[in-house]
Backbone as XML, in Angstrom:
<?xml version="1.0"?>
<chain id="A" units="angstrom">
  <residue number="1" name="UNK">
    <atom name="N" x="-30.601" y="-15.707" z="14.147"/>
    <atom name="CA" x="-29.901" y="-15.424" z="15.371"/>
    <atom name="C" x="-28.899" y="-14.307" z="15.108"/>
  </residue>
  <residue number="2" name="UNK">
    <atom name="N" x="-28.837" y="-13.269" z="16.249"/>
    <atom name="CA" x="-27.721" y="-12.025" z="15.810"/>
    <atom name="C" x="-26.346" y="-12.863" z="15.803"/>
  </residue>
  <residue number="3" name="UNK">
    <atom name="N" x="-25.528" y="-12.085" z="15.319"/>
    <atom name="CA" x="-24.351" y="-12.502" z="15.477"/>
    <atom name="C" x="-23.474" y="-11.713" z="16.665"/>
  </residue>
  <residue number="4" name="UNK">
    <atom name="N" x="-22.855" y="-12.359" z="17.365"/>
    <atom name="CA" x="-22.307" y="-11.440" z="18.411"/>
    <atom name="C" x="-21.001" y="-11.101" z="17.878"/>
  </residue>
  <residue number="5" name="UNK">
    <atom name="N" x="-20.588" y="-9.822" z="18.268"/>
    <atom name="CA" x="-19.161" y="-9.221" z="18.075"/>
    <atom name="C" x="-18.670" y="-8.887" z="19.215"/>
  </residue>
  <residue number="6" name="UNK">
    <atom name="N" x="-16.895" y="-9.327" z="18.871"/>
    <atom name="CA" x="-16.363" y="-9.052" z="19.701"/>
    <atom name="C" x="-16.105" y="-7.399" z="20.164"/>
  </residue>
  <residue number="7" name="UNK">
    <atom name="N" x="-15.870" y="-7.081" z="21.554"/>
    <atom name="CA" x="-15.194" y="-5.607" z="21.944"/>
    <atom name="C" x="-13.730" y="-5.345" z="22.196"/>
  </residue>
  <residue number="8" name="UNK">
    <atom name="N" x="-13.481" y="-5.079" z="21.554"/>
    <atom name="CA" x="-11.995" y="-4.620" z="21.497"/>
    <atom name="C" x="-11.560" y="-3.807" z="23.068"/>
  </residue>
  <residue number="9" name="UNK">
    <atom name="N" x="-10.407" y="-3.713" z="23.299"/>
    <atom name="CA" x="-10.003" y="-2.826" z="24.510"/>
    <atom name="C" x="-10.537" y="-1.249" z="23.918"/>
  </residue>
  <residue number="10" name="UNK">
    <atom name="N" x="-9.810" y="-0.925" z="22.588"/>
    <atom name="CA" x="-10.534" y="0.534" z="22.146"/>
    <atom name="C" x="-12.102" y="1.093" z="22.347"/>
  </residue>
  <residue number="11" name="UNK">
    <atom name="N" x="-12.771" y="-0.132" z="21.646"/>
    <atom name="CA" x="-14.444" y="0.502" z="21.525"/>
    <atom name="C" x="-14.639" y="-0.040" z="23.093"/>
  </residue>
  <residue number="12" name="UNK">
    <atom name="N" x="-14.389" y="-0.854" z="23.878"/>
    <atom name="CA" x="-14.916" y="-1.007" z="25.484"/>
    <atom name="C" x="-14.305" y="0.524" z="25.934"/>
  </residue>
  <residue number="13" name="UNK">
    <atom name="N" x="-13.236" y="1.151" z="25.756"/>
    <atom name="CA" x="-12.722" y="2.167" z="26.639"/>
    <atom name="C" x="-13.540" y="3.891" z="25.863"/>
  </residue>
  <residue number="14" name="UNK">
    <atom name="N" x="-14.234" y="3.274" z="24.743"/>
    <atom name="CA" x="-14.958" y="4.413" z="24.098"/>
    <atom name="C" x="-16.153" y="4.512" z="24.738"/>
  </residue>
  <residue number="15" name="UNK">
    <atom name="N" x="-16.685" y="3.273" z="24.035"/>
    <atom name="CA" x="-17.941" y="3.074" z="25.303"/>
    <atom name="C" x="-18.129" y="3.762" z="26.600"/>
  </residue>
  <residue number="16" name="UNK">
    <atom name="N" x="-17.059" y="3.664" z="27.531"/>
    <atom name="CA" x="-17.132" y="3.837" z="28.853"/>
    <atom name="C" x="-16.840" y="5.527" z="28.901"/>
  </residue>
  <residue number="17" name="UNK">
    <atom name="N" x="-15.898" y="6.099" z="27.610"/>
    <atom name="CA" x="-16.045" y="7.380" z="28.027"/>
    <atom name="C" x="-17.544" y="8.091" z="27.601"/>
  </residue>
  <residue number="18" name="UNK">
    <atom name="N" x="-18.113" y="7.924" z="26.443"/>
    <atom name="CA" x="-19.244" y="8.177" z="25.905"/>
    <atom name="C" x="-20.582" y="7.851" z="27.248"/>
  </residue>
  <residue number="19" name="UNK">
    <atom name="N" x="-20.065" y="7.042" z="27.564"/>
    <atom name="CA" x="-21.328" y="6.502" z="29.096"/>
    <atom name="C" x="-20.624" y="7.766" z="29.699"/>
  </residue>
  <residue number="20" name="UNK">
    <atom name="N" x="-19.935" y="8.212" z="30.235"/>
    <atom name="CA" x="-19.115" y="9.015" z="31.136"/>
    <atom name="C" x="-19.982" y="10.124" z="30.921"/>
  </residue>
  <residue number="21" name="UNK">
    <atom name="N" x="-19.656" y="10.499" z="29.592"/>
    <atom name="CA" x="-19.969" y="11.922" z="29.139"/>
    <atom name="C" x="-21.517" y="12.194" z="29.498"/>
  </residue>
  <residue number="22" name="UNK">
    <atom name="N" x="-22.589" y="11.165" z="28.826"/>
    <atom name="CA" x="-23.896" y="11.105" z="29.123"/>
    <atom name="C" x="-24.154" y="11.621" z="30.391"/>
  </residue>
  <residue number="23" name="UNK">
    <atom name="N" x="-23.653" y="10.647" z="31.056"/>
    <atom name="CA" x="-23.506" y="11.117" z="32.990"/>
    <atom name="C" x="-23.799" y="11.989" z="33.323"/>
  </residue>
  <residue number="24" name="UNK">
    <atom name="N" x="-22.453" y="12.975" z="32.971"/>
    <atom name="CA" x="-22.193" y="14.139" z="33.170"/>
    <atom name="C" x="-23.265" y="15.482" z="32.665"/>
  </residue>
  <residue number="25" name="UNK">
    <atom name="N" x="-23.643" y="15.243" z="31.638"/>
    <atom name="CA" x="-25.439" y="16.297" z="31.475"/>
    <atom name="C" x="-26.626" y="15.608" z="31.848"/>
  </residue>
  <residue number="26" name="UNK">
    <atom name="N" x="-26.279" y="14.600" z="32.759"/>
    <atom name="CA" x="-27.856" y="14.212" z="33.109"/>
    <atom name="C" x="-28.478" y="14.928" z="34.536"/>
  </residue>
  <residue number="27" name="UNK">
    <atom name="N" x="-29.683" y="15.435" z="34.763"/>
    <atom name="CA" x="-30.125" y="16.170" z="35.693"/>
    <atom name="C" x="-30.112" y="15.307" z="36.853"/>
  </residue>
  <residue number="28" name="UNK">
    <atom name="N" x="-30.557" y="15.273" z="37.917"/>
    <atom name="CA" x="-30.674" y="14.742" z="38.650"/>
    <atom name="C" x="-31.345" y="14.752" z="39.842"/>
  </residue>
  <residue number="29" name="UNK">
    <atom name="N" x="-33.010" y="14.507" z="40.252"/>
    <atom name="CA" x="-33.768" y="14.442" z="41.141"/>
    <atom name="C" x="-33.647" y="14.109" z="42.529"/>
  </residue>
  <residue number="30" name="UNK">
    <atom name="N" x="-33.315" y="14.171" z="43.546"/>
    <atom name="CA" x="-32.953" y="13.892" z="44.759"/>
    <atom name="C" x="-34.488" y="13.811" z="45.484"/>
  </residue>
  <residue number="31" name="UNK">
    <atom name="N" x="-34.418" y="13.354" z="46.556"/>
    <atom name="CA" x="-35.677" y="13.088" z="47.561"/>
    <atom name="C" x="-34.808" y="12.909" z="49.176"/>
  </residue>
  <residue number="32" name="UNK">
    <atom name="N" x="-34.284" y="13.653" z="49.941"/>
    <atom name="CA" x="-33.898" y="13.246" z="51.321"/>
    <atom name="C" x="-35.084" y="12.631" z="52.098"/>
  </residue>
  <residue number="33" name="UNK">
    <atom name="N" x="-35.221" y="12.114" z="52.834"/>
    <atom name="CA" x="-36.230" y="12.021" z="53.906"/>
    <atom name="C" x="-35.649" y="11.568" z="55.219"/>
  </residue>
  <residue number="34" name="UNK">
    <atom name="N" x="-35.779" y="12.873" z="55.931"/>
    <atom name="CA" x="-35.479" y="12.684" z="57.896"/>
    <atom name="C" x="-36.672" y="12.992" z="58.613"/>
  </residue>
  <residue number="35" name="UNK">
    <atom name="N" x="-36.219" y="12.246" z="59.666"/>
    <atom name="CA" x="-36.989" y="12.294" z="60.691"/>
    <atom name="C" x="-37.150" y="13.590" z="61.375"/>
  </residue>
  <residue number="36" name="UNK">
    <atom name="N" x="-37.950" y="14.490" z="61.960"/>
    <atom name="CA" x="-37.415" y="15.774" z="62.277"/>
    <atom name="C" x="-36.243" y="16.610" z="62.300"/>
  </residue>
  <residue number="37" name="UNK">
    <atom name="N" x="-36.037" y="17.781" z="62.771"/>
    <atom name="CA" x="-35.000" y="18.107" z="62.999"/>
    <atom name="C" x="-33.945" y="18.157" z="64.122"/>
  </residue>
  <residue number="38" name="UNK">
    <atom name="N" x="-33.683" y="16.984" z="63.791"/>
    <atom name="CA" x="-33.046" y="16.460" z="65.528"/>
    <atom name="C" x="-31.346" y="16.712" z="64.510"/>
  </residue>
  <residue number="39" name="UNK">
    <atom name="N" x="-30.531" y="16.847" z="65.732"/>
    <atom name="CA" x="-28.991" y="16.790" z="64.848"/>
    <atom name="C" x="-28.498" y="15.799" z="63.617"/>
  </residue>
  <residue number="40" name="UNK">
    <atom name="N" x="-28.509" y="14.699" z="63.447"/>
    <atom name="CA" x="-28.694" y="13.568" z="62.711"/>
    <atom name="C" x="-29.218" y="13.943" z="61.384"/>
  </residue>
  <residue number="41" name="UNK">
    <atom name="N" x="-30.224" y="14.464" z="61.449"/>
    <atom name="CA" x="-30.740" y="14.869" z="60.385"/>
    <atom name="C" x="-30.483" y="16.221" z="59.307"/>
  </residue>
  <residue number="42" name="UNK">
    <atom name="N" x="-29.810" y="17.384" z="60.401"/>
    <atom name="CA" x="-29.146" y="17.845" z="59.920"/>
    <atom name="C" x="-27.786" y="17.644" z="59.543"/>
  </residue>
  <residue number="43" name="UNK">
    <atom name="N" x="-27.279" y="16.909" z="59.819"/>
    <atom name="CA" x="-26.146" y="16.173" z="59.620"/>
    <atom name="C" x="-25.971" y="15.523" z="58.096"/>
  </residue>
  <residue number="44" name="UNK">
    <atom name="N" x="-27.302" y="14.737" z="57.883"/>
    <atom name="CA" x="-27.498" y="13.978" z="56.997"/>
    <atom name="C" x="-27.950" y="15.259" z="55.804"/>
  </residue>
  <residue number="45" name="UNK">
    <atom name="N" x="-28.631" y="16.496" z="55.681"/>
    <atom name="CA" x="-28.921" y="17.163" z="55.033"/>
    <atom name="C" x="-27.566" y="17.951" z="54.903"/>
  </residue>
  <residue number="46" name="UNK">
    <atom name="N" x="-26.935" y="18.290" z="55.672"/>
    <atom name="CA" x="-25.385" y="18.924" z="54.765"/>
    <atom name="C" x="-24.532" y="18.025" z="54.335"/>
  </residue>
  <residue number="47" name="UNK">
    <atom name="N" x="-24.732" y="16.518" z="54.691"/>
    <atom name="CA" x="-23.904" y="16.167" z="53.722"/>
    <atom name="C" x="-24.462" y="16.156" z="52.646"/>
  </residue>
  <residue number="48" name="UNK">
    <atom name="N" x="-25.221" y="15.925" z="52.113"/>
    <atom name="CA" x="-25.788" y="15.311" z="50.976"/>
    <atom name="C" x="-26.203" y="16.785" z="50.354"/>
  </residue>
  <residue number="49" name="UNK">
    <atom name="N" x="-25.985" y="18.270" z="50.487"/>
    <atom name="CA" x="-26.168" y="19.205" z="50.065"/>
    <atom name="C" x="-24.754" y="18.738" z="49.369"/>
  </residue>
  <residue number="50" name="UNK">
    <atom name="N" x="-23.647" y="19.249" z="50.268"/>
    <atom name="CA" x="-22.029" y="19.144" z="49.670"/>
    <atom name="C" x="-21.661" y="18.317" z="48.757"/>
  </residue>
  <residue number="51" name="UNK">
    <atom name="N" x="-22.639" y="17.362" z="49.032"/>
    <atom name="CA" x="-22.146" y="16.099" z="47.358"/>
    <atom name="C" x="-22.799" y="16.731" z="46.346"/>
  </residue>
  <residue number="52" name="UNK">
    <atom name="N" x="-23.794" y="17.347" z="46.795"/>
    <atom name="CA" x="-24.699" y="17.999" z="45.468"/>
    <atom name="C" x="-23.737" y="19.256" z="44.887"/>
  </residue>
  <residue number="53" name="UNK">
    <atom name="N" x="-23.194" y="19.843" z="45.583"/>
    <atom name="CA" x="-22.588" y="20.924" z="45.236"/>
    <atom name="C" x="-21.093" y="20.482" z="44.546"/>
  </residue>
  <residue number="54" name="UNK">
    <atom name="N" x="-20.647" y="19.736" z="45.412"/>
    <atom name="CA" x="-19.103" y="19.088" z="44.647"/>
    <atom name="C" x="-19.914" y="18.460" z="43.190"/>
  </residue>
  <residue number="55" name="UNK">
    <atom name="N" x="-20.138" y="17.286" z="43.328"/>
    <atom name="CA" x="-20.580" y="16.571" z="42.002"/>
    <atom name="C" x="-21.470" y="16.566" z="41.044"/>
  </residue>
  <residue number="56" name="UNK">
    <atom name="N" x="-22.488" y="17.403" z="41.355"/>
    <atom name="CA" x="-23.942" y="17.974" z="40.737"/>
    <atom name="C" x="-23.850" y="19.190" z="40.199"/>
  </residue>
  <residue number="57" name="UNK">
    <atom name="N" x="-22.986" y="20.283" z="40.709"/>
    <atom name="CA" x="-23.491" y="21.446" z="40.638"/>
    <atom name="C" x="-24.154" y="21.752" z="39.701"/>
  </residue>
  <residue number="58" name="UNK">
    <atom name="N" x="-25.256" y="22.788" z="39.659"/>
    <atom name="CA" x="-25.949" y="22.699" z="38.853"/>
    <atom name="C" x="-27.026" y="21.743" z="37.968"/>
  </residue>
  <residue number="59" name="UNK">
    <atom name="N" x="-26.796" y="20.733" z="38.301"/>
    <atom name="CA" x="-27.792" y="19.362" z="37.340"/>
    <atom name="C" x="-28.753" y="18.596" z="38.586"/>
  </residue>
  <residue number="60" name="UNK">
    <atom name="N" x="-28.555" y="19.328" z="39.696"/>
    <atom name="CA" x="-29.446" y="18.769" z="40.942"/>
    <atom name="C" x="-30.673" y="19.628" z="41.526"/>
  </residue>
  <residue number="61" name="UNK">
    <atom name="N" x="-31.533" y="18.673" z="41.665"/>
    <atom name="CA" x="-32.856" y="19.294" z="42.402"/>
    <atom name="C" x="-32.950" y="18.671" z="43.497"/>
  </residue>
  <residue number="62" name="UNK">
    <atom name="N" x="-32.576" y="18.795" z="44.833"/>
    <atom name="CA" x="-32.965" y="18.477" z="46.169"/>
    <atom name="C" x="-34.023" y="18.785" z="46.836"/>
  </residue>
  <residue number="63" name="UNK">
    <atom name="N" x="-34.421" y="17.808" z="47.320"/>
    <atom name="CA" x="-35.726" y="18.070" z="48.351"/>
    <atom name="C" x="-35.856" y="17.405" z="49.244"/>
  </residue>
  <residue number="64" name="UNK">
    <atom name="N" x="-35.610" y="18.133" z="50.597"/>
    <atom name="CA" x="-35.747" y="17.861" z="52.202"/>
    <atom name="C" x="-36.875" y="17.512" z="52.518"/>
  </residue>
  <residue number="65" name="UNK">
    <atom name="N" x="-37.753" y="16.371" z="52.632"/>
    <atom name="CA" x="-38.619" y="15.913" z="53.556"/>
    <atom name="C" x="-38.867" y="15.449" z="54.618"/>
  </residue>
  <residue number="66" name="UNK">
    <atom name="N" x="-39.463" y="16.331" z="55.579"/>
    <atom name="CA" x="-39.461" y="15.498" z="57.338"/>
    <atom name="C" x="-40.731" y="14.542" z="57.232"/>
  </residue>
  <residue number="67" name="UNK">
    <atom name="N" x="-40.294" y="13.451" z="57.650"/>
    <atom name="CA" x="-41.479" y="12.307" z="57.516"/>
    <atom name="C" x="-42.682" y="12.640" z="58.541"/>
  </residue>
  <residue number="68" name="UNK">
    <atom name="N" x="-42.098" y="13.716" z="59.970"/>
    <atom name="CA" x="-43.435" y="14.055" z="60.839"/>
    <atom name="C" x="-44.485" y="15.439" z="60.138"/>
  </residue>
  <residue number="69" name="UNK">
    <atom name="N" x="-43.669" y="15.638" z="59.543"/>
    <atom name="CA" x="-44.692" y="16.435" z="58.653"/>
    <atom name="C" x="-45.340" y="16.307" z="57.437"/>
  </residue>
  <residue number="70" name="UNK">
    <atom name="N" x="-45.062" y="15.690" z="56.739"/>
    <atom name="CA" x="-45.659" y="14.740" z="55.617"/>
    <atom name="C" x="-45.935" y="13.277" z="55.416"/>
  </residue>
  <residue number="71" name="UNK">
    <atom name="N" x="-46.296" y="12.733" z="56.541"/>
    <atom name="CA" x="-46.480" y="11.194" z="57.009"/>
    <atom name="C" x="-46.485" y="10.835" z="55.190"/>
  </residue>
  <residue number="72" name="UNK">
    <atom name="N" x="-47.861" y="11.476" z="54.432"/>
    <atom name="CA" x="-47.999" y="10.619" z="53.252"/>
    <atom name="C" x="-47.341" y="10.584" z="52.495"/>
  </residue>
  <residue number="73" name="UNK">
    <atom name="N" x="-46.069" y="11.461" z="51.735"/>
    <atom name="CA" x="-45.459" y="11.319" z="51.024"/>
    <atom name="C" x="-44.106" y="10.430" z="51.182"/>
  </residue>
  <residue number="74" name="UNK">
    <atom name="N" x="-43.729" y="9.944" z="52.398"/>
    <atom name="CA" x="-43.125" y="9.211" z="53.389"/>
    <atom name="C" x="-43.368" y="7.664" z="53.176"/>
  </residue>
  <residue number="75" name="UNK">
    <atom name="N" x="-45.590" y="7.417" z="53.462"/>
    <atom name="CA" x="-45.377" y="6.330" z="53.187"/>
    <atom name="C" x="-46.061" y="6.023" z="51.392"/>
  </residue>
  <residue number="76" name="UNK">
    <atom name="N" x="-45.836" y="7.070" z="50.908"/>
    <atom name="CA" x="-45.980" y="6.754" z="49.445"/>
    <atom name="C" x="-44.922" y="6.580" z="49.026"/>
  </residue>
  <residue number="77" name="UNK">
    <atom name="N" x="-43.494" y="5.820" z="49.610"/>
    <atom name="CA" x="-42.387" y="6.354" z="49.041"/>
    <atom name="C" x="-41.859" y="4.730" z="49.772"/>
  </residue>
  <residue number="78" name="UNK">
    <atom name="N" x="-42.652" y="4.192" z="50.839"/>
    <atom name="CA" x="-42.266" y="3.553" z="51.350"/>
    <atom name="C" x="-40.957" y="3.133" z="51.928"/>
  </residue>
  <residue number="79" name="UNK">
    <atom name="N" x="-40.631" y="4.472" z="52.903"/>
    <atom name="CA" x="-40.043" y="4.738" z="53.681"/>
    <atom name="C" x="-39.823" y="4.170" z="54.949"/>
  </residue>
  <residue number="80" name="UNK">
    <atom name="N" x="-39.273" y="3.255" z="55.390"/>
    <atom name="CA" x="-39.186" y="2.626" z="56.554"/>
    <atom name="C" x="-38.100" y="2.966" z="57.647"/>
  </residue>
  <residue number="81" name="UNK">
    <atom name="N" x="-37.021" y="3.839" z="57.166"/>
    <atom name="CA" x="-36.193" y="4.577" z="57.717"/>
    <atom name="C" x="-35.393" y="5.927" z="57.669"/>
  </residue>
  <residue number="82" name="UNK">
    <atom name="N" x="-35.046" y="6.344" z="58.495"/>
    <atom name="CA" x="-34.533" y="7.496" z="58.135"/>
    <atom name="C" x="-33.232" y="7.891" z="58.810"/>
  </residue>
  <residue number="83" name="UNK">
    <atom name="N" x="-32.405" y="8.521" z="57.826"/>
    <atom name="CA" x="-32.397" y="9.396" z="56.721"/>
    <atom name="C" x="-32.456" y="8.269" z="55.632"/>
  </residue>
  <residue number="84" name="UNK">
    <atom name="N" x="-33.056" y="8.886" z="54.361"/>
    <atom name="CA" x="-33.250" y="7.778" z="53.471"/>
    <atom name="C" x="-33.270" y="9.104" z="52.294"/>
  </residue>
  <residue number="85" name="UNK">
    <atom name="N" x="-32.138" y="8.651" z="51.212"/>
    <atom name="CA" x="-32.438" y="9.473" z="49.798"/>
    <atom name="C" x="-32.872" y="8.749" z="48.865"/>
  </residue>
  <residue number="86" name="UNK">
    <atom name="N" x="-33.578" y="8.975" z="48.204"/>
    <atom name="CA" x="-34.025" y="8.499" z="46.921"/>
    <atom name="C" x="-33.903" y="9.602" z="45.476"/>
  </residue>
  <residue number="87" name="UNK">
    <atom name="N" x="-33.098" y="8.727" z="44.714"/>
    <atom name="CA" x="-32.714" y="9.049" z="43.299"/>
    <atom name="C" x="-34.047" y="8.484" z="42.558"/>
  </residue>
  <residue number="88" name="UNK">
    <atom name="N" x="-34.656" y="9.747" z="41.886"/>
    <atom name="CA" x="-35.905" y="9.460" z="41.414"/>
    <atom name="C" x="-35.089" y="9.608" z="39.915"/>
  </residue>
  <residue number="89" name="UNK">
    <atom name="N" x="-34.335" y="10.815" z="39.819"/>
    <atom name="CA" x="-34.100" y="10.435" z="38.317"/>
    <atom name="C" x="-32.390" y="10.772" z="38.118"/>
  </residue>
  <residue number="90" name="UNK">
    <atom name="N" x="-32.012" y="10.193" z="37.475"/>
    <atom name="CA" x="-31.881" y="9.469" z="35.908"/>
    <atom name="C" x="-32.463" y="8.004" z="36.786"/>
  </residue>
  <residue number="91" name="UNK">
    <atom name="N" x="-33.174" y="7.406" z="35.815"/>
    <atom name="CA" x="-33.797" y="6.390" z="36.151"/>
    <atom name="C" x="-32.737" y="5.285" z="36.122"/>
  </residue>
  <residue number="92" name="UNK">
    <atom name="N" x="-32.667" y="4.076" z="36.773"/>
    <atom name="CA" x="-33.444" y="3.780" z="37.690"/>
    <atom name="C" x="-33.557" y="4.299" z="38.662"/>
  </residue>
  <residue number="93" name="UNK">
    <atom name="N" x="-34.618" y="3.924" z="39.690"/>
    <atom name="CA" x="-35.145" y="4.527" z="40.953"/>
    <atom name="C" x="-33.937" y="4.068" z="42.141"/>
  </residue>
  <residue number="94" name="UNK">
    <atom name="N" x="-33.259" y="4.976" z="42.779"/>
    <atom name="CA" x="-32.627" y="4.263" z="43.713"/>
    <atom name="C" x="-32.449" y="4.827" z="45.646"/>
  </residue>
  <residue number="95" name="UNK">
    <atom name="N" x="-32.548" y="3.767" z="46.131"/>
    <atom name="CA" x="-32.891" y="4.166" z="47.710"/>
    <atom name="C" x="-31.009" y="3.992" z="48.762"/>
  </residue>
  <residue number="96" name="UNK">
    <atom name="N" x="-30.970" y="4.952" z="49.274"/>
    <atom name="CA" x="-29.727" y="4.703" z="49.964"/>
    <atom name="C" x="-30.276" y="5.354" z="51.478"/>
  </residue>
  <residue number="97" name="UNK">
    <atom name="N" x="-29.988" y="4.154" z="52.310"/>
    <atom name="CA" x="-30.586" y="4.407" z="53.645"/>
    <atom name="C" x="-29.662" y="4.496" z="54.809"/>
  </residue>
  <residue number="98" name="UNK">
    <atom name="N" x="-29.480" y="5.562" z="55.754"/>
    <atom name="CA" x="-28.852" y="5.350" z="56.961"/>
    <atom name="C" x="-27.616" y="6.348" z="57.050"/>
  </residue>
  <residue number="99" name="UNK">
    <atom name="N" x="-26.446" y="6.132" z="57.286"/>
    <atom name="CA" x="-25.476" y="7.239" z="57.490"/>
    <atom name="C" x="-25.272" y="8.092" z="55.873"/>
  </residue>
  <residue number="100" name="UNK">
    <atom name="N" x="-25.183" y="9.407" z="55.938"/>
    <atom name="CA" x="-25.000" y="10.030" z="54.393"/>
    <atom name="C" x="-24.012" y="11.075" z="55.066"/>
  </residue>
  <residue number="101" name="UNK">
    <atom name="N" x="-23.017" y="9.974" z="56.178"/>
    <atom name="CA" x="-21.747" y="10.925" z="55.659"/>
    <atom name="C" x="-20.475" y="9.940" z="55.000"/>
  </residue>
  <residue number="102" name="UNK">
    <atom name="N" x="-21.040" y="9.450" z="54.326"/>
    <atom name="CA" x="-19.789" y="8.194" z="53.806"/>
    <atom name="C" x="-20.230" y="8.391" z="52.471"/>
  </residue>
  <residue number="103" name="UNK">
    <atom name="N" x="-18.925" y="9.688" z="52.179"/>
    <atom name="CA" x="-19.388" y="10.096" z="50.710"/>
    <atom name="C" x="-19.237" y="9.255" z="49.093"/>
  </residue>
  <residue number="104" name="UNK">
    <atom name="N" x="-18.351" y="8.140" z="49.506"/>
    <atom name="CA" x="-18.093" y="7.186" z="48.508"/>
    <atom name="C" x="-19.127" y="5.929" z="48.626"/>
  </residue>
  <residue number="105" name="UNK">
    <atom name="N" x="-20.302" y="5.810" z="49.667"/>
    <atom name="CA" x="-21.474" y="4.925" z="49.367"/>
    <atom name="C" x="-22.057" y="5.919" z="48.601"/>
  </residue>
  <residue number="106" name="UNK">
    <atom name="N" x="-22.064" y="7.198" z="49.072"/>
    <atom name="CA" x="-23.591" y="7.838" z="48.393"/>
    <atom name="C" x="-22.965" y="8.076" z="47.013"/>
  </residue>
  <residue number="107" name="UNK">
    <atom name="N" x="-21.861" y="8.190" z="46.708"/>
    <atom name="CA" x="-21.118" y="8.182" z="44.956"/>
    <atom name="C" x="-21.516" y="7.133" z="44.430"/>
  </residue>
  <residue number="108" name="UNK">
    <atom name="N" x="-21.173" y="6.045" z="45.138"/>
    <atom name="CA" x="-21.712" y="4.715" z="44.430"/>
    <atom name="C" x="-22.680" y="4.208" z="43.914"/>
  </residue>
  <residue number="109" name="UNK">
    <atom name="N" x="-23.841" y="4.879" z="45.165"/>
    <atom name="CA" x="-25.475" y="4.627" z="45.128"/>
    <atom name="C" x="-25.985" y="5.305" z="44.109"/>
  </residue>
  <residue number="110" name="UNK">
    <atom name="N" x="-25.683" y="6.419" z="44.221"/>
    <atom name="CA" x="-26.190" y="7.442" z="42.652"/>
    <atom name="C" x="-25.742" y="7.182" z="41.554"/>
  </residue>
  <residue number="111" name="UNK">
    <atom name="N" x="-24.915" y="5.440" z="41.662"/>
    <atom name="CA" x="-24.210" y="5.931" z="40.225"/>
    <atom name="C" x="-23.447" y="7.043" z="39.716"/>
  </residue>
  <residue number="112" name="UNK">
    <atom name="N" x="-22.600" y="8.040" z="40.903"/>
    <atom name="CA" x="-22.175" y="8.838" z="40.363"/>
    <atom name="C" x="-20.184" y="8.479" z="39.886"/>
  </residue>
  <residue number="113" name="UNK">
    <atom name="N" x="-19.980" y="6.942" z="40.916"/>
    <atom name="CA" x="-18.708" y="6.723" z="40.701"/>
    <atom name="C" x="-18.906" y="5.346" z="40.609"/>
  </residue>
  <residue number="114" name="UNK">
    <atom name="N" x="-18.015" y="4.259" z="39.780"/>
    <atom name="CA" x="-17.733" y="2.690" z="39.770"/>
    <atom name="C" x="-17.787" y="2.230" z="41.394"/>
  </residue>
  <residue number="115" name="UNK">
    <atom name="N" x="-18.228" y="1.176" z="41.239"/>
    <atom name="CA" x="-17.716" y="0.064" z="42.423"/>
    <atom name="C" x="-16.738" y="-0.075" z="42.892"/>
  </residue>
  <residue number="116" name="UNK">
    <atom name="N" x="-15.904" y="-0.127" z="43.580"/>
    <atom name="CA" x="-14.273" y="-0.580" z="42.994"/>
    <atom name="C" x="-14.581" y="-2.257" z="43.622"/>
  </residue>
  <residue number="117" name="UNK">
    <atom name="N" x="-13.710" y="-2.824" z="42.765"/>
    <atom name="CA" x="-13.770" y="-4.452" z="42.845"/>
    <atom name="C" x="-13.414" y="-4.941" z="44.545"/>
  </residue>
</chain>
């Protein structure tokens, strides 16, 4: 059986910067998907440009998909609503659906900021 060790306040607060740092050079895959181009949707595509640009710059690949023009990649993605982003990478896979102007869900959802308790 391993032996477990304890974490000190030091190596937990090392840990967390070293996770930090990782973060910070990891690329990052985006997937939007709206419904045409009705206002809403552009709405939902500048915000989620501006987070890319504040918090990404540079380490982001975005891609705008209208679900009436690509039905299949929509329901290969299993898409049931829209606006809907999906974080394809740093893995895990993650789906954030519905308003993307509430810039501290979509921080959260990407894993790009903590929870707060």
């Amino acid at each position: 059986m391993a032996k477990r060790t304890k974490r000190g306040p030091l190596r937990a607060a090392k840990e967390l910067e070293l996770a930090e740092k990782k973060r910070a050079r990891q690329n990052y895959v985006l997937r939007l998907y709206v419904a045409g181009m009705t206002p809403r949707s552009d709405e939902a595509i500048r915000h989620v440009k501006a987070l890319c640009d504040k918090h990404l710059s540079g380490r982001c690949d975005l891609q705008v998909i209208d679900i009436y023009q690509q039905p299949t990649l929509a329901k290969g993605e299993q898409i049931i609503a829209a606006p809907t982003l999906i974080r394809k990478l740093p893995l895990p896979l993650r789906k954030i659906i519905g308003n993307m102007a509430l810039e501290e869900k979509l921080l959260v959802g990407l894993d790009l900021r903590a929870r707060k308790p």
